[in-house]
C-alpha positions as CSV (number, residue, x, y, z in Angstrom):
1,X,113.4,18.8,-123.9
2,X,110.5,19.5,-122.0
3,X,106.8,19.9,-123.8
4,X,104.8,21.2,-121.0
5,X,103.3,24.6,-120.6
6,X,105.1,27.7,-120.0
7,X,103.5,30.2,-118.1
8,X,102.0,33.3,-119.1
9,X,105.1,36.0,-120.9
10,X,106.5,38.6,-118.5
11,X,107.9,40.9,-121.1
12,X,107.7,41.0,-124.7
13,X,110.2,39.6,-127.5
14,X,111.3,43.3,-128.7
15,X,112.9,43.9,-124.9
16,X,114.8,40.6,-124.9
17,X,118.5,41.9,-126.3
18,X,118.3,45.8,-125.9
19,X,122.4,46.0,-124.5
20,X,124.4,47.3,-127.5
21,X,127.5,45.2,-126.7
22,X,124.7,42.3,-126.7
23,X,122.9,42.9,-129.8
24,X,127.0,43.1,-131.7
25,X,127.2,39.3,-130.2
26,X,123.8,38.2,-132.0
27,X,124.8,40.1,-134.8
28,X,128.2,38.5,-135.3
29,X,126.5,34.7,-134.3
30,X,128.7,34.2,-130.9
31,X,125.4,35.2,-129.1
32,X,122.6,31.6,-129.9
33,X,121.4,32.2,-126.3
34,X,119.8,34.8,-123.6
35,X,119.2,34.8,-120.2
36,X,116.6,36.1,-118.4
37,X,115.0,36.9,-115.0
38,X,111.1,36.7,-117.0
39,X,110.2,34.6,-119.8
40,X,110.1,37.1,-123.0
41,X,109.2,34.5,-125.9
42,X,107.5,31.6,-127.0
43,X,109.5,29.0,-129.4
44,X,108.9,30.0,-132.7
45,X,109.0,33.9,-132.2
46,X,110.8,36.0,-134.6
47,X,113.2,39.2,-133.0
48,X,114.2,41.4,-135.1
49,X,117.6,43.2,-134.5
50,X,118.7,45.5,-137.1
51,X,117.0,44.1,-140.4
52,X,118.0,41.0,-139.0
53,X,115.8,38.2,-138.3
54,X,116.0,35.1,-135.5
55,X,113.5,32.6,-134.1
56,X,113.5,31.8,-130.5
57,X,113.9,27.9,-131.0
58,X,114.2,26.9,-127.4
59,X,112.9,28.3,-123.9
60,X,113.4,26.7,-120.3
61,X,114.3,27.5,-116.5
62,X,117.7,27.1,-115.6
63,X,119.1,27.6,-112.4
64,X,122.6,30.0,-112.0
65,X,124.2,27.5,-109.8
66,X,123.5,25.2,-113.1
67,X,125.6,27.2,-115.5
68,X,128.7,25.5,-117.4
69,X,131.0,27.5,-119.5
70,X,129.6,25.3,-122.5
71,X,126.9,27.4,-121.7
72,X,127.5,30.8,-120.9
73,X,129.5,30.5,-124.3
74,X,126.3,30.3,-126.3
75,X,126.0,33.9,-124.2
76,X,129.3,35.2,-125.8
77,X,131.2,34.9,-122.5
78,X,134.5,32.1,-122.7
79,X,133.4,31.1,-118.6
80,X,130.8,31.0,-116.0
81,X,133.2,33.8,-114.5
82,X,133.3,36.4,-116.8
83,X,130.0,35.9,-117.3
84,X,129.0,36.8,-113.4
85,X,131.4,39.8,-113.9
86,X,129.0,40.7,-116.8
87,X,125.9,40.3,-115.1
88,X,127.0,42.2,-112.2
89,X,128.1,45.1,-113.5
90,X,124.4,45.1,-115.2
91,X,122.8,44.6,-112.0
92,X,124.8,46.4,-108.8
93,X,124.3,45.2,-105.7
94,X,122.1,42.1,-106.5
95,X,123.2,38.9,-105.2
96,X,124.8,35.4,-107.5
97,X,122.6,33.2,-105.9
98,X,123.4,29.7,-107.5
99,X,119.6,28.7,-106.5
100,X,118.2,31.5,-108.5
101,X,116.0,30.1,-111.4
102,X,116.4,32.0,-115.0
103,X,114.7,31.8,-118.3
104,X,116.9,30.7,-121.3
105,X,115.8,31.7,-124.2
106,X,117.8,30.1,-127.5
107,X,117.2,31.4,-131.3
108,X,118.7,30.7,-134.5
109,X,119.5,33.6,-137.7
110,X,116.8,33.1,-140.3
């Protein structure tokens, strides 16, 4: 785990999970993990999703062409597949570039 700086926020904490079939996933625990194109917390930050409370734990760059199914299944998704379908349908017309860099962001229920 790396312990250098992260850069400055590009968004803030409350924006982080704001899809409704997303939030259910957190809600339920088979969503520990979010993706993002900005960094949106600092370990330690507390989200709040419907009374309920989770610290971001975790937060690192990872790039797409990096993703395992081990991963995307902290996301909710069972493969790297279904979890491109998901993206894309979020984001029309943008390309998968497997170089593309991402912000992970991991948390834990409180």
């Amino acid at each position: 785990m790396t312990t250098e700086a992260l850069p400055p926020k590009t968004c803030s904490i409350d924006r982080m999970i704001t899809v409704e079939a997303d939030i259910e996933k957190v809600l339920s625990g088979q969503k520990t993990t979010t993706r993002r194109n900005g960094r949106y917390a600092d370990p330690g930050e507390i989200m709040e999703l419907r009374g309920h409370r989770y610290e971001v734990t975790r937060v690192y760059q990872q790039s797409i062409g990096e993703l395992t199914d081990e991963n995307v299944q902290t996301e909710g998704y069972p493969s790297v597949e279904a979890y491109k379908t998901y993206i894309m349908s979020l984001h029309a017309g943008m390309p998968w570039m497997p170089q593309m860099k991402m912000w992970v962001h991991e948390f834990r229920a409180l």
